[in-house]
LUMDREN-492117 format. One record per residue: y, z, x of N, C-alpha, C, O, CB in turn. Coordinates in steps of 0.02 Angstrom, whole numbers. Each point is the difference from the previous one (the first is absolute). Glycine has a CB too. Layout:
+--------+--------+--------+--------+--------+--------+--------+--------+--------+--------+--------+--------+--------+--------+--------+
|    n_Y |    n_Z |    n_X |   ca_Y |   ca_Z |   ca_X |    c_Y |    c_Z |    c_X |    o_Y |    o_Z |    o_X |   cb_Y |   cb_Z |   cb_X |
+--------+--------+--------+--------+--------+--------+--------+--------+--------+--------+--------+--------+--------+--------+--------+
|      Y |      Z |      X |      Y |      Z |      X |      Y |      Z |      X |      Y |      Z |      X |      Y |      Z |      X |
...
+--------+--------+--------+--------+--------+--------+--------+--------+--------+--------+--------+--------+--------+--------+--------+
END
This chain:
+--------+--------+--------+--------+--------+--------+--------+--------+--------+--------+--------+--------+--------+--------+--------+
|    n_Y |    n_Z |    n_X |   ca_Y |   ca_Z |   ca_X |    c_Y |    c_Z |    c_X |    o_Y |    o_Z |    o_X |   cb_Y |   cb_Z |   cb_X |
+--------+--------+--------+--------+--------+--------+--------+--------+--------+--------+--------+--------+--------+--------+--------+
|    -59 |      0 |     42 |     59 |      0 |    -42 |     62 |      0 |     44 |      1 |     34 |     52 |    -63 |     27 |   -144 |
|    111 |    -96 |     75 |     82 |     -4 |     42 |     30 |     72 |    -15 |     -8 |     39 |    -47 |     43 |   -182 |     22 |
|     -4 |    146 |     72 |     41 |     65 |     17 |     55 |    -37 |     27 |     -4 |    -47 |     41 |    -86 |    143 |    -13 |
|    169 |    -59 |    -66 |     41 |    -16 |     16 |     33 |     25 |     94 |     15 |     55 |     21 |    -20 |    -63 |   -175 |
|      6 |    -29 |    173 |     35 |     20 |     73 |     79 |      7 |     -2 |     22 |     50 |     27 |   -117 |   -118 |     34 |
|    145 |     19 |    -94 |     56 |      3 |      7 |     18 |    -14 |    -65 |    -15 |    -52 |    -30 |     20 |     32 |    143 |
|     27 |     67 |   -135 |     61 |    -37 |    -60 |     52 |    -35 |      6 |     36 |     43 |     25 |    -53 |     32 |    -66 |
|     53 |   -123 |     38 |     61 |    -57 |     25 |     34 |     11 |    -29 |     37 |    -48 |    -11 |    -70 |    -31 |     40 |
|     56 |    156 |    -72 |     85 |      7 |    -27 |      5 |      2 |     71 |    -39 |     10 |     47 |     72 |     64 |   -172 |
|     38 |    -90 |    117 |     56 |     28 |     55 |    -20 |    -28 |     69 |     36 |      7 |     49 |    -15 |    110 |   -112 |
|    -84 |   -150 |     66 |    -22 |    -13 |     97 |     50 |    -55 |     -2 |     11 |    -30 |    -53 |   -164 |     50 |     90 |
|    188 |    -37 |     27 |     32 |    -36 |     41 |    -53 |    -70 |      0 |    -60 |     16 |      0 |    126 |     97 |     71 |
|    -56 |   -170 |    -72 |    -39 |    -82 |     10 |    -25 |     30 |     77 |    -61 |     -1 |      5 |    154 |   -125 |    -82 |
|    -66 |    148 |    125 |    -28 |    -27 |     71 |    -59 |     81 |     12 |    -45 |      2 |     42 |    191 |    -97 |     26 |
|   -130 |    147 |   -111 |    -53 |     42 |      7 |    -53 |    -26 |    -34 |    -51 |     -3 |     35 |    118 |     92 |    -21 |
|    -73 |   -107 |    -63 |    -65 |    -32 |    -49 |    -29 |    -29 |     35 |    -61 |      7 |      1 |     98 |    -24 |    -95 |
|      2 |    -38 |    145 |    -15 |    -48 |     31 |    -53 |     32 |     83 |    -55 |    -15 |     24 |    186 |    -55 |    -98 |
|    -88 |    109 |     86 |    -15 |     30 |     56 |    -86 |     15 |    -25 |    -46 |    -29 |     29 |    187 |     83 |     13 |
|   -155 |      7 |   -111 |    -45 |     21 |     -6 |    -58 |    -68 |    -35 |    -60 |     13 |     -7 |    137 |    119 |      9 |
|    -70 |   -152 |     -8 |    -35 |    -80 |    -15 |    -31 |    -21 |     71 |    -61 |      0 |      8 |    159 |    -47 |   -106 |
|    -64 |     31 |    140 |    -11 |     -1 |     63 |    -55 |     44 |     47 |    -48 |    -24 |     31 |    159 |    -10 |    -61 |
|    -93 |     93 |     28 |    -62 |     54 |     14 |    -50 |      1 |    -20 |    -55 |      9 |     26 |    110 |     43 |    -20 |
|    -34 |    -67 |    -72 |    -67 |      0 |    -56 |    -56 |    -30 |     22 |    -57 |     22 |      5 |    125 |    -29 |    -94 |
|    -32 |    -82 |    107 |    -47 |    -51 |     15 |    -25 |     21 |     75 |    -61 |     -4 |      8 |    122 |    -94 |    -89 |
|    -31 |    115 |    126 |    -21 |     -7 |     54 |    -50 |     72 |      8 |    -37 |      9 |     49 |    147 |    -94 |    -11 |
|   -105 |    129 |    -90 |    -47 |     63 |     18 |    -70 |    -28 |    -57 |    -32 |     43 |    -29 |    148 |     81 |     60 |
|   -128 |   -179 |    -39 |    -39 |    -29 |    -52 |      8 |     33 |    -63 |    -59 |    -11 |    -13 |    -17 |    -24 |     93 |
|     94 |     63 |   -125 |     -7 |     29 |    -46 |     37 |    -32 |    -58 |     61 |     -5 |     -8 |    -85 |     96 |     81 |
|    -27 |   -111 |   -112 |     -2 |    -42 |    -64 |     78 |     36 |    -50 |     11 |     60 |    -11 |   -184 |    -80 |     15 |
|    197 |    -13 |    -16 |     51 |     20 |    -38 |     32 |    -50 |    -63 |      4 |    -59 |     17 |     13 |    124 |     95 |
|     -1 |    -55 |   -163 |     54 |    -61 |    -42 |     48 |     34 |    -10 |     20 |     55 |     18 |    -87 |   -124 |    -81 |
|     93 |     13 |     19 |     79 |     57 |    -27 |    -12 |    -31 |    -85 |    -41 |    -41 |    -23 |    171 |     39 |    160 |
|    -71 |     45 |   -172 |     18 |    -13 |    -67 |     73 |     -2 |     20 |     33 |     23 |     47 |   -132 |     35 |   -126 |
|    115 |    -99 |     16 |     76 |    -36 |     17 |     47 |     46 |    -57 |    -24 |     25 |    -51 |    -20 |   -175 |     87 |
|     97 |    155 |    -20 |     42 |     43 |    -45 |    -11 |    -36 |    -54 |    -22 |    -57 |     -1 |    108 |    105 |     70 |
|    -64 |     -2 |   -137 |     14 |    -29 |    -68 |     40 |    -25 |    -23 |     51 |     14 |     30 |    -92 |     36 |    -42 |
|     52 |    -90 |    -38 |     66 |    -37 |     -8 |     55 |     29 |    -25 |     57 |    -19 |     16 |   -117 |    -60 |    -28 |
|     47 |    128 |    -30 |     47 |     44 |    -20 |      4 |     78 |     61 |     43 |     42 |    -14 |    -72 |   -104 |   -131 |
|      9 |     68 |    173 |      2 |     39 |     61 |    -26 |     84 |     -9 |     22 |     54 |     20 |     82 |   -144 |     16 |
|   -153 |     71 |    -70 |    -42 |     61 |    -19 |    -52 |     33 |     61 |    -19 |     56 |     18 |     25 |   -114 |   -144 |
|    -15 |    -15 |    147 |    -50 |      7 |     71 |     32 |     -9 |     50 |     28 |    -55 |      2 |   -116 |     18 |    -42 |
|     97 |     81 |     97 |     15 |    -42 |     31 |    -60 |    -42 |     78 |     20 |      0 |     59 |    104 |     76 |   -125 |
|   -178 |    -99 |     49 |    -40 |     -4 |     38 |    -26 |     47 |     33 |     17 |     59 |      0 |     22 |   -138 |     -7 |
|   -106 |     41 |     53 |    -23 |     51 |     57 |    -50 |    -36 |     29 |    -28 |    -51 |    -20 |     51 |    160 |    -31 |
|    -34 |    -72 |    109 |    -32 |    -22 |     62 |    -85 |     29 |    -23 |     -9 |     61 |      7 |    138 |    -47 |     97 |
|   -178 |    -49 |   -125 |    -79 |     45 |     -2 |    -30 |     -9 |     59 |     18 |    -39 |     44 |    -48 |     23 |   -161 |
|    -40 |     71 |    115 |    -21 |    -11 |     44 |    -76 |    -17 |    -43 |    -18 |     35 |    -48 |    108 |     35 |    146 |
|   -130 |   -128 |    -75 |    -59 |    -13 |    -46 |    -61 |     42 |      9 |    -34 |     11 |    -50 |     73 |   -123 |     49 |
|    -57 |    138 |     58 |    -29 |     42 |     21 |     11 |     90 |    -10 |     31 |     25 |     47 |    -37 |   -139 |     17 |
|    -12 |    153 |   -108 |     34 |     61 |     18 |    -37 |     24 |     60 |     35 |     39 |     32 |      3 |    -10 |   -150 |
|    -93 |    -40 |    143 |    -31 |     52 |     46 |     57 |    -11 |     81 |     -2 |     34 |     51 |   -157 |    -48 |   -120 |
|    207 |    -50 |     52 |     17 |      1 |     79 |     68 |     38 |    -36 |     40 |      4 |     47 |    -99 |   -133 |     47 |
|     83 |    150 |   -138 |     56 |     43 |    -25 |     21 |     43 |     60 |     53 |    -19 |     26 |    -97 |     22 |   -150 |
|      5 |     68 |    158 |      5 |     39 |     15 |     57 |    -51 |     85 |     55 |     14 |     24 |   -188 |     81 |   -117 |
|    103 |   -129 |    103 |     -2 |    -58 |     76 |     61 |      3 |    -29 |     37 |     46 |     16 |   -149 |   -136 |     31 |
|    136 |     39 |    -97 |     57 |    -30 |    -29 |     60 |     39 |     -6 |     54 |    -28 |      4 |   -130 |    -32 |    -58 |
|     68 |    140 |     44 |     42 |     51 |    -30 |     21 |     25 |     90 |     57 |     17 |     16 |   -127 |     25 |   -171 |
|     11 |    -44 |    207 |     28 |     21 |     75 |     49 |    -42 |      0 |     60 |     16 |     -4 |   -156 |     18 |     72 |
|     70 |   -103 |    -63 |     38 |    -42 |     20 |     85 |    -13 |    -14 |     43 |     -7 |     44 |   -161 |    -23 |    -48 |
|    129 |     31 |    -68 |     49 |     16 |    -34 |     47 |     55 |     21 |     61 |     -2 |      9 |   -131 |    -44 |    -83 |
|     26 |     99 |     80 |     40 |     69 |     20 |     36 |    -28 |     89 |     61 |     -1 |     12 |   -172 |    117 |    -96 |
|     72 |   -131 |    121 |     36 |    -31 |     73 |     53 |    -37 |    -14 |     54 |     27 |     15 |   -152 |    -38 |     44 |
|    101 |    -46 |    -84 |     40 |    -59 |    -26 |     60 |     44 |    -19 |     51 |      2 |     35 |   -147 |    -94 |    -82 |
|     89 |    136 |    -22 |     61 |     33 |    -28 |     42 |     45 |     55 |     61 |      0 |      5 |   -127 |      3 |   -122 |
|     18 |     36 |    157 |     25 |     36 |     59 |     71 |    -46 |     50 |     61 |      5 |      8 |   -208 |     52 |     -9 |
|     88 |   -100 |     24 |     38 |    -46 |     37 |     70 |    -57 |    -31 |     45 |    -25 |     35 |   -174 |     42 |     21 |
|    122 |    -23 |   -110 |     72 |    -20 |    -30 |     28 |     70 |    -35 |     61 |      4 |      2 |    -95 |   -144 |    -31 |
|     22 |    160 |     19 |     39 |     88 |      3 |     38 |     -2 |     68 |     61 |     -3 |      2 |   -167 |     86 |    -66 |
|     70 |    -82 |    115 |     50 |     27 |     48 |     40 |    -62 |     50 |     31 |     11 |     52 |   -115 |    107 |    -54 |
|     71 |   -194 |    -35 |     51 |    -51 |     19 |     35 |     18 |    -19 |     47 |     17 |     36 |    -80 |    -93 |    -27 |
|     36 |     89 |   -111 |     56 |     -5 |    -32 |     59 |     62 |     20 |     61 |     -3 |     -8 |   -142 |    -59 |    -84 |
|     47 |    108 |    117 |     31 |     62 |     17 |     44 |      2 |     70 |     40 |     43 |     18 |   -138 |      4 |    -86 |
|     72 |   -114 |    106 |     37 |     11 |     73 |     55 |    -45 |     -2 |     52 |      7 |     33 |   -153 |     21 |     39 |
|     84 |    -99 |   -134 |     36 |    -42 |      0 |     71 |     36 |    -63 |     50 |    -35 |     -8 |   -170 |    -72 |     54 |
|    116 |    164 |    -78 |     54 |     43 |    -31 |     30 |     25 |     39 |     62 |     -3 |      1 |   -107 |     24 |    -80 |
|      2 |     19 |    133 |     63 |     24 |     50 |     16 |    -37 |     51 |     42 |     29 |     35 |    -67 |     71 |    -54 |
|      6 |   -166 |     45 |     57 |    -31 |     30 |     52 |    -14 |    -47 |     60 |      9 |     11 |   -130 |    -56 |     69 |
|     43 |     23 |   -141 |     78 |    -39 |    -36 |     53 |     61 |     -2 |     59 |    -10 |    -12 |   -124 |    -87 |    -85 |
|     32 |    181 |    112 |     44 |     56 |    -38 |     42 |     11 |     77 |     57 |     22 |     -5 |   -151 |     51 |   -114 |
|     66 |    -89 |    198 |     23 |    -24 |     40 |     52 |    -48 |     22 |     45 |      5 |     42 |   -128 |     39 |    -55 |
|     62 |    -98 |    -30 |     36 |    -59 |      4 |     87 |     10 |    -36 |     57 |    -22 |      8 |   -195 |    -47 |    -14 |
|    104 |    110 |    -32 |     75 |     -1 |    -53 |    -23 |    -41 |    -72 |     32 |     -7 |    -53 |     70 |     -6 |    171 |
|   -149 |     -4 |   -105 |    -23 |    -67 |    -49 |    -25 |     11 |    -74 |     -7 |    -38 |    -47 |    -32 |    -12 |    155 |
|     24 |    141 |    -98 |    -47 |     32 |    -72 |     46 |    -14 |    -54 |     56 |    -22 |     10 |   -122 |    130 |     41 |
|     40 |    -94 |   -113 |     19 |    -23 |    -55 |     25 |     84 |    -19 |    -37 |     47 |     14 |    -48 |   -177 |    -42 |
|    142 |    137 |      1 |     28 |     74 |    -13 |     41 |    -12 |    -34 |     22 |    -56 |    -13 |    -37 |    111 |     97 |
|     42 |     31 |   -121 |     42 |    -19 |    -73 |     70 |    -13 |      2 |     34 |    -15 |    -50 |   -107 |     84 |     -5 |
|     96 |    -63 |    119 |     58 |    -31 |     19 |     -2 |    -71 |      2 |     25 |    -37 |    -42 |     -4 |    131 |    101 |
|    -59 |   -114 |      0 |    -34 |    -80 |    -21 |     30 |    -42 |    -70 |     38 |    -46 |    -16 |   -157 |    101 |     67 |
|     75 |     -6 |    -77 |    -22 |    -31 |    -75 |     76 |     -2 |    -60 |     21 |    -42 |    -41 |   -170 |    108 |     63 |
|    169 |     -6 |     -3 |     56 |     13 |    -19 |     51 |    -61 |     15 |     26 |    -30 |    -47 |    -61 |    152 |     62 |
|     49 |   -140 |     71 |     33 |    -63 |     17 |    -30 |    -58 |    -43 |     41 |    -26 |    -37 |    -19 |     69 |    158 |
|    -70 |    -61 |   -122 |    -15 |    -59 |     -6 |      3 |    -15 |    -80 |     30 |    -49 |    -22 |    -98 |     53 |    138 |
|     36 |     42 |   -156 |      4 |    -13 |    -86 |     36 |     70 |      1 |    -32 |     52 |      8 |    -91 |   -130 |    -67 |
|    180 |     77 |     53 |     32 |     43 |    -50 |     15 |     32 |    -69 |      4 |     58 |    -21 |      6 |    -99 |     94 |
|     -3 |    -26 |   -100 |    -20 |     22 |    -87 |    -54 |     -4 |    -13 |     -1 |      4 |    -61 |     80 |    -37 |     17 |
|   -156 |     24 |     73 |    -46 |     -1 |     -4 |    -25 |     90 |     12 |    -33 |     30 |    -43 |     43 |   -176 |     71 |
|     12 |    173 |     28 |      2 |     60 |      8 |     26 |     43 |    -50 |    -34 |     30 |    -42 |     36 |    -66 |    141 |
|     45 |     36 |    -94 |     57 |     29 |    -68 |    -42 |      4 |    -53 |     -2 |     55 |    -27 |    113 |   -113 |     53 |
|   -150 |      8 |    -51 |    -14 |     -7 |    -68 |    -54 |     42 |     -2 |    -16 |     40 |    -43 |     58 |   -150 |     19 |
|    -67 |     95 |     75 |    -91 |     51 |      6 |     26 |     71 |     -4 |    -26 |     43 |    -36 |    -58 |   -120 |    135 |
|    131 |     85 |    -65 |     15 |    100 |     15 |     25 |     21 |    -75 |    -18 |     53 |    -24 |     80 |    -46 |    174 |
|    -22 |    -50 |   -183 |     32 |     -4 |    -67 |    -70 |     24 |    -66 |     -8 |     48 |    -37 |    113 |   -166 |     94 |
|   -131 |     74 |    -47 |    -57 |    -14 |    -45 |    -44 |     67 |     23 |    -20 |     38 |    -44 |     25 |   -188 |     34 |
|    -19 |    162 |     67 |    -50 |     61 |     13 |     62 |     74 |     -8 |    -26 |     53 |    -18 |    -81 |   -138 |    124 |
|    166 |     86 |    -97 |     34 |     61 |    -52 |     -1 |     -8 |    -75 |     15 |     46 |    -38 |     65 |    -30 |    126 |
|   -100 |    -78 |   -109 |      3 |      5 |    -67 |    -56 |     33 |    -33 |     -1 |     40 |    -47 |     63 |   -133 |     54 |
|   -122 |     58 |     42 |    -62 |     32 |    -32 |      5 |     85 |      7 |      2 |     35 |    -51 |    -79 |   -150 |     84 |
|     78 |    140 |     20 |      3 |     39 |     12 |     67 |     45 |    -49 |    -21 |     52 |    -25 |    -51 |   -110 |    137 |
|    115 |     50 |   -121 |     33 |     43 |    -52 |    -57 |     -6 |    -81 |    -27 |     44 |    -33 |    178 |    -75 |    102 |
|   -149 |    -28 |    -74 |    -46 |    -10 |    -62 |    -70 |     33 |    -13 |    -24 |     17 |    -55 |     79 |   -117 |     66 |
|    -89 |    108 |     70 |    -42 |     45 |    -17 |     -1 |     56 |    -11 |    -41 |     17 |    -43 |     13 |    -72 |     78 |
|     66 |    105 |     -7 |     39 |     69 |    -15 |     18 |     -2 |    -49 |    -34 |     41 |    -31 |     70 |    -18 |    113 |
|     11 |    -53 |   -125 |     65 |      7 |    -46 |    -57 |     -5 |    -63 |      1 |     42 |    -45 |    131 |   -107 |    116 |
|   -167 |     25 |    -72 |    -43 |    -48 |    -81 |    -30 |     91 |    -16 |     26 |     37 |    -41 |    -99 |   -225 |     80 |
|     21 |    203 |      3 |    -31 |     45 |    -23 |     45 |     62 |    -33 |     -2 |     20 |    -58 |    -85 |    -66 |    142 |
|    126 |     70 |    -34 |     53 |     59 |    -44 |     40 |    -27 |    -66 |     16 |     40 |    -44 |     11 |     14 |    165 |
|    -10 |   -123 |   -127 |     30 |    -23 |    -55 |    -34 |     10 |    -45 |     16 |     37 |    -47 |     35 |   -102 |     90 |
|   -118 |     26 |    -38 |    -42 |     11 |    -45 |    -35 |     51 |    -34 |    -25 |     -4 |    -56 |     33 |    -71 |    104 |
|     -9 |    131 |     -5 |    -13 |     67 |    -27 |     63 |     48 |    -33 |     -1 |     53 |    -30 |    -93 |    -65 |    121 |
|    141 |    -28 |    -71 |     67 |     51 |    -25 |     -5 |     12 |    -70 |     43 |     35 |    -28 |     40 |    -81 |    111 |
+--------+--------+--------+--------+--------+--------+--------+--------+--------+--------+--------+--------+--------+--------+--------+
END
């Protein structure tokens, strides 16, 4: 029976890609399912074999390690560089975009406080 190895919300094209790659070259039988059209699914990576699961799940765990700690060295050069993404940044670059978010999250936020005592008054 297939056992899911990867779910494809949220993976990046060149990680999928990456783990596709391993896949084949560590032999281990795999397909995929394709997202849904209305986006209920969003795909995934199987493995057709469960008994090589346990193999599949090491393997995986290394892989995640090792882009864990690219993604982590390649953050602190950019936080080195000057290059990181920050709320000053963000602030420069979309302004009323900012504004609107901080706006909208005091709104909720009074609204969540305020509704309940109103409502019980």
């Amino acid at each position: 029976m297939a056992k899911l190895l990867l779910n494809l919300r949220n993976v990046p094209d060149d990680e999928a890609e990456e783990i596709r790659a391993w896949l084949r070259r560590e032999q281990l039988a795999f397909y995929e399912t394709m997202p849904s059209s209305w986006g209920i699914s969003h795909g995934g990576i199987w493995l057709e074999d469960d008994a090589q699961l346990p193999r599949a799940r090491a393997l995986m765990a290394d892989y995640q390690a090792g882009r864990a700690a690219t993604a982590r060295a390649a953050a602190q050069q950019a936080r080195r560089d000057g290059k990181a993404e920050s709320f000053a940044s963000q602030l420069r670059a979309r302004p009323l975009y900012v504004v609107g978010v901080l706006v909208a999250i005091v709104v909720i936020v009074v609204v969540t406080l305020a509704l309940p005592w109103w409502l019980l008054r």
